[in-house]
C-alpha positions as semicolon CSV with decimal commas, in nm:
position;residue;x (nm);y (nm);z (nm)
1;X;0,694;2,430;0,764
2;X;0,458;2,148;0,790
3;X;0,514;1,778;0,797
4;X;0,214;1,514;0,769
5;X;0,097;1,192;0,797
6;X;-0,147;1,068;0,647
7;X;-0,371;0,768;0,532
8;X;-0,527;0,673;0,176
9;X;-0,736;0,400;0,127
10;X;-0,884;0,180;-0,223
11;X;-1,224;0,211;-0,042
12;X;-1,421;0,272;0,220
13;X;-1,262;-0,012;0,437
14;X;-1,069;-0,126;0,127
15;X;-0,679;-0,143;0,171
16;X;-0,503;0,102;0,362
17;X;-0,134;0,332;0,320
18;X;0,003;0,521;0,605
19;X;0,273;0,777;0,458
20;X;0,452;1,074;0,536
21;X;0,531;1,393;0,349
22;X;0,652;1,787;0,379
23;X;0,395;1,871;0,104
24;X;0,062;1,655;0,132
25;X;-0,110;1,781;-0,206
26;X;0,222;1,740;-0,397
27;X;0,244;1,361;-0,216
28;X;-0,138;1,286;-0,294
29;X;-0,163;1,410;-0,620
30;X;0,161;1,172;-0,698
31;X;-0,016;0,875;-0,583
32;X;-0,355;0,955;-0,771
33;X;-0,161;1,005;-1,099
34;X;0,006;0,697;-1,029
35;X;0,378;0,857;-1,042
36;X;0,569;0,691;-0,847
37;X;0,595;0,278;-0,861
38;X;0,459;0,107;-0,605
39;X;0,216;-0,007;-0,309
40;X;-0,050;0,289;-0,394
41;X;-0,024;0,224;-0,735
42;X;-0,010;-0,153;-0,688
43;X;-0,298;-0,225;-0,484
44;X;-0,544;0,137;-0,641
45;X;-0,467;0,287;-0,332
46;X;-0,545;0,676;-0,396
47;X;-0,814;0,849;-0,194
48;X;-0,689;1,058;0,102
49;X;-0,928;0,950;0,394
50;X;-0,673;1,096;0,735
51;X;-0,421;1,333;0,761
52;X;-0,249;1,542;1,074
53;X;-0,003;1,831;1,096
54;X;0,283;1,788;1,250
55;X;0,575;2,079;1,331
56;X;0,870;1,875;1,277
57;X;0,988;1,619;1,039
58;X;1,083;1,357;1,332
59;X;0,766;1,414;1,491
60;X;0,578;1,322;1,179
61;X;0,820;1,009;1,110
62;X;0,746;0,883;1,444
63;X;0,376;0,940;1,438
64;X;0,409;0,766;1,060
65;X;0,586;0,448;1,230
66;X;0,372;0,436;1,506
67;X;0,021;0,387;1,329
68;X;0,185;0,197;1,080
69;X;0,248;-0,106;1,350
70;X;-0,102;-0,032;1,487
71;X;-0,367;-0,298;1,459
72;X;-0,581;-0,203;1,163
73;X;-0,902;-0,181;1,353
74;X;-0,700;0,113;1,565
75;X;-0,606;0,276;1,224
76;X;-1,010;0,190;1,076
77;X;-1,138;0,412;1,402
78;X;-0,901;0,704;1,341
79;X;-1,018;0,738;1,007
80;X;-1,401;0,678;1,116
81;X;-1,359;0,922;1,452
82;X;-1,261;1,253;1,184
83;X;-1,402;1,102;0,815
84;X;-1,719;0,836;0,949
85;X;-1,807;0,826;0,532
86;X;-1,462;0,794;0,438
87;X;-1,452;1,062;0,178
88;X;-1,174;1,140;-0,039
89;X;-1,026;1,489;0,170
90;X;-0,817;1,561;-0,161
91;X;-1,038;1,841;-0,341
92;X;-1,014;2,029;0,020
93;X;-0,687;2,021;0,019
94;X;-0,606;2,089;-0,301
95;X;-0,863;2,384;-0,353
């Protein structure tokens, strides 16, 4: 099984949401459709610009709480190094 992290953003260097999940187009999808109360839904936080495998849930939890106390110009050029135009990833995933 798979665990991930991953990033959405509002925009292209619009408001960013670092999560973690077992099931990333079951998580995404949930955030896009706006079911589940909260930051992402507060703030129109739904397109999936970063995500990375991980093989174990604590890996992927620690991963998650490190980038989440990262600066946000570290967390900007992780997203920029794999997706420079910031496109929403979701329709690859979920294809």
């Amino acid at each position: 099984m798979s665990y991930w992290v991953y990033m959405l953003a509002s925009a292209p260097g619009g408001t960013l949401y670092v999560g973690v999940t077992n099931d990333l187009v079951r998580r995404v999808y949930e955030h896009r459709e706006d079911a589940i109360d909260g930051f992402t839904r507060r703030y129109d936080v739904k397109s999936l610009v970063y995500f990375e495998a991980h093989d174990t849930a604590v890996a992927a939890i620690q991963r998650e709480k490190n980038i989440k106390h990262w600066p946000r110009r570290w967390k900007v050029d992780l997203i920029a190094r794999d997706n420079p135009g910031w496109i929403d990833l979701y329709d690859d995933i979920a294809a």
